[in-house]
C-alpha positions as CSV (number, residue, x, y, z in Angstrom):
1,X,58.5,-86.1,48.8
2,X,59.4,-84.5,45.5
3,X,57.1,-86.6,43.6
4,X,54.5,-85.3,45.9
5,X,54.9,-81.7,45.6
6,X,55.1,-82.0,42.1
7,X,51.9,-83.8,41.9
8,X,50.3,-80.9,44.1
9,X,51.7,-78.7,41.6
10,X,50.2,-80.0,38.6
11,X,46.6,-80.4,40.8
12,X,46.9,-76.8,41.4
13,X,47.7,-76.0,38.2
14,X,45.7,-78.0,36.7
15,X,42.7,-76.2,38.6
16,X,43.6,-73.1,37.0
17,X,44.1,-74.0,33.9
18,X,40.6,-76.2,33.1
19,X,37.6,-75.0,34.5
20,X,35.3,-77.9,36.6
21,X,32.3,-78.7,35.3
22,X,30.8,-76.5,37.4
23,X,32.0,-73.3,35.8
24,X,31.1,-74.7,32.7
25,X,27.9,-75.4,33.3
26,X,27.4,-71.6,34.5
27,X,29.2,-70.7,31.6
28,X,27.0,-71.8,29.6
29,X,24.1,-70.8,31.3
30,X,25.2,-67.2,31.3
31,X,25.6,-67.2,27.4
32,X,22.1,-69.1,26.9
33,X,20.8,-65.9,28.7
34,X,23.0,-63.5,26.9
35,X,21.6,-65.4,23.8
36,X,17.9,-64.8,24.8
37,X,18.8,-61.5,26.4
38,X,19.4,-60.1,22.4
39,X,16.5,-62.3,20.7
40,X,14.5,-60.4,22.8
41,X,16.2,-57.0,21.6
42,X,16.4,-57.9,18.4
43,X,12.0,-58.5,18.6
44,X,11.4,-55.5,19.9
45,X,13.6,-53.4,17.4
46,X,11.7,-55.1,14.9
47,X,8.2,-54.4,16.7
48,X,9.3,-50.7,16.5
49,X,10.5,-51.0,13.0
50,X,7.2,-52.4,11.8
51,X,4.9,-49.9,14.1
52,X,7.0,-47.0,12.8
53,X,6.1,-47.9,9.3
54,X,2.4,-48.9,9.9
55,X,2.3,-45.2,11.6
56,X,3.7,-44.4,8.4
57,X,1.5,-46.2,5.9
58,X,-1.5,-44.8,8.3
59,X,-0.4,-40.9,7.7
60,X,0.5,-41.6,3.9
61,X,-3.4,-43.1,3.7
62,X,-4.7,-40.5,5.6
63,X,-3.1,-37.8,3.2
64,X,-4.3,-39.5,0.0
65,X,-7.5,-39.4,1.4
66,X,-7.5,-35.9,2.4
67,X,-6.3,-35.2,-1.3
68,X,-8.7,-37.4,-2.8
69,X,-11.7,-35.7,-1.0
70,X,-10.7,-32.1,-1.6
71,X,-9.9,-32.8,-5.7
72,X,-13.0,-34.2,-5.7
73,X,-15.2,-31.7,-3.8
74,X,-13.4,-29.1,-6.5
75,X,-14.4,-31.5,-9.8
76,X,-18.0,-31.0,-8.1
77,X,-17.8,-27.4,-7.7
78,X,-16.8,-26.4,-11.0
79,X,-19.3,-29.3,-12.3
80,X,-22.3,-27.6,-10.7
81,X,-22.6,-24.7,-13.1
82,X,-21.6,-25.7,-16.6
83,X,-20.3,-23.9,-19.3
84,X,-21.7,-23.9,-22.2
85,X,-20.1,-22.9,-26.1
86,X,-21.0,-22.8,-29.6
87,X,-20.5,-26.5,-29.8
88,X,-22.6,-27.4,-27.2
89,X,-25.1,-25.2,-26.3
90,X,-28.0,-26.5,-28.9
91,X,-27.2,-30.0,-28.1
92,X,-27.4,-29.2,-24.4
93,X,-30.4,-27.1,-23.8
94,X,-32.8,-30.0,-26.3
95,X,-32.0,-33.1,-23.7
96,X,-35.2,-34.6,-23.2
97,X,-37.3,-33.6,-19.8
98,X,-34.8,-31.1,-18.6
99,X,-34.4,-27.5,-17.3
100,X,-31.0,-25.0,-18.3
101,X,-31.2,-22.0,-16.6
102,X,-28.1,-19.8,-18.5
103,X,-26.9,-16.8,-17.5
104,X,-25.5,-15.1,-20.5
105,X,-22.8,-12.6,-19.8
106,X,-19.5,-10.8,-21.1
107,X,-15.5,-10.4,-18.2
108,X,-15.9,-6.7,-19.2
109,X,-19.5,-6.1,-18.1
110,X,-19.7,-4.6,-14.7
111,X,-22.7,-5.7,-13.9
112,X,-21.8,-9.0,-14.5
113,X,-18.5,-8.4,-12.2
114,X,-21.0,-7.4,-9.8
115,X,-23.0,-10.9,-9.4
116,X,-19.6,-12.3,-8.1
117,X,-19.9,-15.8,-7.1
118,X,-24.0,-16.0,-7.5
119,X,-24.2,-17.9,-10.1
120,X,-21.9,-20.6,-8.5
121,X,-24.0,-20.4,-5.4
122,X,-27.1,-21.2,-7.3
123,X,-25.5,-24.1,-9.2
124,X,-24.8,-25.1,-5.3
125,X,-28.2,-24.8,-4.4
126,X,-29.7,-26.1,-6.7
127,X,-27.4,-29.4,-6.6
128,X,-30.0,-32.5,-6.2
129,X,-32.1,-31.3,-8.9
130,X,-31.7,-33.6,-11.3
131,X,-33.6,-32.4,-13.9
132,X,-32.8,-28.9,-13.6
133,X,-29.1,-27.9,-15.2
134,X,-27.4,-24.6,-14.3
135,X,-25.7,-23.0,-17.2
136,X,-23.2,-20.2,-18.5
137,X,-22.4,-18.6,-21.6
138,X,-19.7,-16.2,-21.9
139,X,-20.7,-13.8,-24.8
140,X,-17.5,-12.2,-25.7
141,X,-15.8,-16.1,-26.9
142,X,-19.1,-17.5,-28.1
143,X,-21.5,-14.4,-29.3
144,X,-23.1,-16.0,-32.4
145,X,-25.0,-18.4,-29.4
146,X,-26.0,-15.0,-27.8
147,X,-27.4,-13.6,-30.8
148,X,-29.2,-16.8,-31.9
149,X,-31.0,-16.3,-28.2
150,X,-31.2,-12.6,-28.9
151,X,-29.0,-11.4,-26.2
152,X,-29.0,-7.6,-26.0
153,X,-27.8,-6.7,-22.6
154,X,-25.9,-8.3,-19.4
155,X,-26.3,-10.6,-17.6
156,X,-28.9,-11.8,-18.9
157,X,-31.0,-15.1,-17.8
158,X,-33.2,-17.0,-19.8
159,X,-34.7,-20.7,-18.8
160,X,-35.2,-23.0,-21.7
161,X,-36.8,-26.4,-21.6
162,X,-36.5,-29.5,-24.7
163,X,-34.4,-27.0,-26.5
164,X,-37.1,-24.1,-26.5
165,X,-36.9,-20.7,-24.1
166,X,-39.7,-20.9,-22.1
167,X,-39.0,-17.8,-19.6
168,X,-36.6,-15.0,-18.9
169,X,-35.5,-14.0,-15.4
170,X,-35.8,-10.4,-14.9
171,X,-36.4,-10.4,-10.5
172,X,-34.0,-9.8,-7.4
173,X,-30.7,-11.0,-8.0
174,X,-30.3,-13.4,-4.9
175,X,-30.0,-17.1,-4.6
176,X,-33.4,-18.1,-3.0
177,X,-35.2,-15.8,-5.5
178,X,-33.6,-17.3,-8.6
179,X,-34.0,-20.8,-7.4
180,X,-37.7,-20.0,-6.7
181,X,-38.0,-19.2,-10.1
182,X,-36.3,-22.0,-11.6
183,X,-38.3,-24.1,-9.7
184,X,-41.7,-22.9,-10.1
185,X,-41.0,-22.3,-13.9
186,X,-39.3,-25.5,-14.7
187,X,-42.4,-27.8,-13.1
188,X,-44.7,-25.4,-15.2
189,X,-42.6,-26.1,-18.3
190,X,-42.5,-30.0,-17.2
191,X,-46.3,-30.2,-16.9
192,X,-46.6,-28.3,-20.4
193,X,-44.5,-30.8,-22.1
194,X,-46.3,-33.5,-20.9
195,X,-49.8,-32.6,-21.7
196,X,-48.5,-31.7,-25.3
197,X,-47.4,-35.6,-25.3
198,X,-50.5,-36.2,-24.1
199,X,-52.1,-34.9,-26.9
200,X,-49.8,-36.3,-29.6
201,X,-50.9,-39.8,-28.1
């Protein structure tokens, strides 16, 4: 009778003390899915991790672009109307077959201060032109240029062609008019040239 209880004794406690196989198995299953459970967190932190840096990379490409496109729309403003100086306004003005309209002024004329930003609205429109050049020469840094053109007043604008002066502007001082002129007076120069050519030949 002893021996008996004892033996249900140790089959209960043995019960509690080592899970069946049952258990086990759930066991198991239970940390299989607590396994998956934080693969599956640990994707997705790193989906978020990667499309929080392609956002990223996108607004960083974005901005250099932006940057890119407004340095380079300024290079082509200030490119437009070219200043020229002692060094390199002969060279300039004798290129072969082409047009440079220069306006000739001094800072402390106030006629000059009056034109404002014309001159940079010509070289503008007349962008696409490619054998017509817009021009500047400031006076007061580089007079001996002036008085080689024999510059006597501001602003002055003369139009040479192959290095000669072919015509001075002396009309309205508006855009359209001064690019009529350039126009009409640099095909008239062109078609001079050429017939003098023609006449070497």
């Amino acid at each position: 009778m002893i021996h008996s209880q004892a033996n249900r004794r140790d089959s209960i406690t043995g019960n509690q003390c080592n899970p069946s196989p049952a258990l086990n198995i759930r066991g198991e299953r239970n940390k299989s899915q607590n396994a998956e459970i934080e693969r599956e967190r640990t994707r997705r932190r790193a989906a978020m991790k990667r499309h929080h840096h392609h956002h990223c990379s996108v607004i960083l490409i974005s901005l250099v672009i932006v940057v890119v496109v407004v340095v380079s729309n300024l290079l082509t403003v200030e490119a437009e109307v070219i200043t020229l100086t002692a060094d390199t306004f002969n060279d300039k003005v004798k290129e072969k077959d082409t047009a440079w309209f220069v306006q000739f002024c001094v800072p402390w004329c106030k006629h000059c201060k009056k034109l404002g930003s014309l001159w940079e609205d010509l070289g503008k429109a007349m962008e696409g032109e490619d054998e017509i050049e817009i021009g500047q020469v400031d006076c007061g840094i580089d007079k001996p240029v002036c008085n080689k053109v024999d510059i006597h007043s501001y602003p002055t604008f003369k139009l040479f062609y192959n290095g000669e002066e072919v015509a001075k502007y002396q009309g309205p001082r508006d855009v359209e008019s001064l690019k009529i002129f350039v126009l009409e007076e640099a095909e008239k120069a062109a078609t001079e040239a050429q017939l003098e050519s023609e006449k070497e030949l």
